[in-house]
C-alpha positions, 0 to 999 in steps of 0.5 A: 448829774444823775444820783447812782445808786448803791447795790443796797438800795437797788436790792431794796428796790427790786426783791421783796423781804424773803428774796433779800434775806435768801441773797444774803444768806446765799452770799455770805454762804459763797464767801464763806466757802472761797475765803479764809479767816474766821469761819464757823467752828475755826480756831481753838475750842474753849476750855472747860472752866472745871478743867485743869491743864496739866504741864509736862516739864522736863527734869531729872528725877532727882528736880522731880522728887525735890520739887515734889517735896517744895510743893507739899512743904511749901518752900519759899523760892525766894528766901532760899534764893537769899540765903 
């Protein structure tokens, strides 16, 4: 039985380097353009590293204040939760 050949090698075979490079660059191109997923500048953007996010919680004014307070008295939550 005859050996068939893969479209890799009869790419190989029949273009020279530039036309082989100029067919990939062109396929990946048209695929690109027709399917989902990962495309180039798709997704989230990264952080910066020196950035720090900021939380938005929802309480009253009065949690607001005494957690405000917590924080620059450094509570312990747990020892509070204890007693």
């Amino acid at each position: 039985m005859k050996r068939l050949k893969t479209n890799d090698e009869l790419i190989k075979e029949l273009l020279t380097l530039d036309e082989q490079t100029e067919l990939q660059n062109f396929v990946e191109k048209e695929v690109t353009k027709h399917r989902g997923g990962a495309r180039k500048g798709a997704g989230r953007k990264p952080k910066a590293i020196d950035k720090v996010l900021s939380f938005q919680i929802r309480v009253s004014l009065e949690e607001k204040n005494f957690l405000k307070y917590a924080r620059e008295h450094n509570l312990d939550y747990k020892r509070l939760m204890e007693s």
